[in-house]
C-alpha positions as CSV (number, residue, x, y, z in Angstrom):
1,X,6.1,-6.9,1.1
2,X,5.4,-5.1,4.1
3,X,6.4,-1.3,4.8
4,X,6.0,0.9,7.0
5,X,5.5,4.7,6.9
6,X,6.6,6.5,10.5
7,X,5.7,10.1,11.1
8,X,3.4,10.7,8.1
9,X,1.3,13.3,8.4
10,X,-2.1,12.8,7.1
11,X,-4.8,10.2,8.2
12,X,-2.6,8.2,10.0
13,X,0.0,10.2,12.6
14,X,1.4,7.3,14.5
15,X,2.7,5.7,10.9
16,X,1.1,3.0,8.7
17,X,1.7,-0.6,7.9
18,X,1.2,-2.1,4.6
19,X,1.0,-5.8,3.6
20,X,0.4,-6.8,0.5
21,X,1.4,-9.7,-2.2
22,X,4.1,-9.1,-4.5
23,X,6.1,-11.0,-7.7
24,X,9.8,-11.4,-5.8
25,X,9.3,-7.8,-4.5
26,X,9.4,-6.6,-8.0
27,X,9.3,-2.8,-9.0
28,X,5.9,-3.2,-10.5
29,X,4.8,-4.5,-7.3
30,X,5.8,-1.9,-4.9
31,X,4.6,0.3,-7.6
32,X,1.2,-0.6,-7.1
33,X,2.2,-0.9,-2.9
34,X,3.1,2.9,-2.7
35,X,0.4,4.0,-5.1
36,X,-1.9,2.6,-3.1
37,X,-0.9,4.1,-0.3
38,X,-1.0,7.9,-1.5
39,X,-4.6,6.8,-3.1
40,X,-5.8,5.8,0.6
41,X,-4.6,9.4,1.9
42,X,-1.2,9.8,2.4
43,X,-0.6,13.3,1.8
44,X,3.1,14.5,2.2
45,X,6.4,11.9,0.6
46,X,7.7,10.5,3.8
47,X,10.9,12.4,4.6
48,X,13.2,9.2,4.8
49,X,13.0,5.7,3.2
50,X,15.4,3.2,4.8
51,X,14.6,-0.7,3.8
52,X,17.0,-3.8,2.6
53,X,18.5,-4.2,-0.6
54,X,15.4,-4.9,-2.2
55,X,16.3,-3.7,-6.0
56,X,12.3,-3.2,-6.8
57,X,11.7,-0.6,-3.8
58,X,14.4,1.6,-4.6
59,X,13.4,2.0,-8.5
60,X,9.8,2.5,-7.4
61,X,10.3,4.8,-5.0
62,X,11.4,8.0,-6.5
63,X,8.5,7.3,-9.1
64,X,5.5,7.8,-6.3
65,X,7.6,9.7,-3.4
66,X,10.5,11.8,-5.2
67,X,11.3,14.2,-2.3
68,X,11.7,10.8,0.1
69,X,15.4,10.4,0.8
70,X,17.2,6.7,0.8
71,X,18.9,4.8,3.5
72,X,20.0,1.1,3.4
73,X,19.0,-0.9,6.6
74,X,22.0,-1.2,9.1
75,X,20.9,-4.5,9.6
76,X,20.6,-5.6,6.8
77,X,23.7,-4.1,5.6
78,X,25.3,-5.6,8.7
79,X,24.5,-9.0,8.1
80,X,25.5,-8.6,3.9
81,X,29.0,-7.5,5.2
82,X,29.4,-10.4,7.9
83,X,28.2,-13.2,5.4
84,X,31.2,-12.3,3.3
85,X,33.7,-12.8,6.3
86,X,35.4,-16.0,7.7
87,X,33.5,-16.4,10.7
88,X,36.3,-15.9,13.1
89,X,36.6,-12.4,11.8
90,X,32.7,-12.0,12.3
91,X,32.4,-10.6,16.2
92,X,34.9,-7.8,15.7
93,X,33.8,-6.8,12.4
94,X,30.1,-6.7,14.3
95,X,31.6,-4.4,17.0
96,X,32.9,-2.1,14.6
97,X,30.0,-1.9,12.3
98,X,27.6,-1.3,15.4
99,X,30.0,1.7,16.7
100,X,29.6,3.5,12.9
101,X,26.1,3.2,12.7
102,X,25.8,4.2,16.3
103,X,28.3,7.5,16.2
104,X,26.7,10.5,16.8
105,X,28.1,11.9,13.8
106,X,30.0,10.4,10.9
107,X,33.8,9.0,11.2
């Protein structure tokens, strides 16, 4: 498992990294993960989360951080929506995923 916090304020203003051992990226593990982290200083929730469809993160979160907002990866998501495509279909469906995420607002 290894997070990262940007913009936190608090001991560490240019973000921290995490790495640490987990059971399959469990909820009890990133329990422990983002405990840690607020016992070694971290002082205000992080005002967005955005990782991969990790099941374990998202139930931990709210339970340490419950003002931090959600986001699902655009990567990741990306590459989930691809692998269930014929791969002829892949490129243009990879165009038009890249121009949503990069709108400046939403469609």
């Amino acid at each position: 498992m290894h997070p990262r916090f940007d913009g936190c304020h608090g001991r560490w203003p240019q973000g921290i990294d995490c790495l640490a051992d987990g059971y399959r990226e469990s909820e009890q593990s990133w329990l422990t993960l983002l405990v840690d982290v607020k016992g070694r200083g971290l002082k205000l929730d992080p005002q967005l989360a955005t990782g991969d469809g990790a099941l374990g993160f998202w139930k931990a979160l709210p339970q340490v951080l419950p003002t931090t907002r959600e986001q699902r990866c655009w990567v990741h998501k990306t590459a989930n929506v691809l692998d269930k495509l014929p791969k002829r279909l892949q490129p243009a469906a990879k165009e038009q995923l890249h121009q949503i995420w990069m709108a400046a607002t939403r469609p």
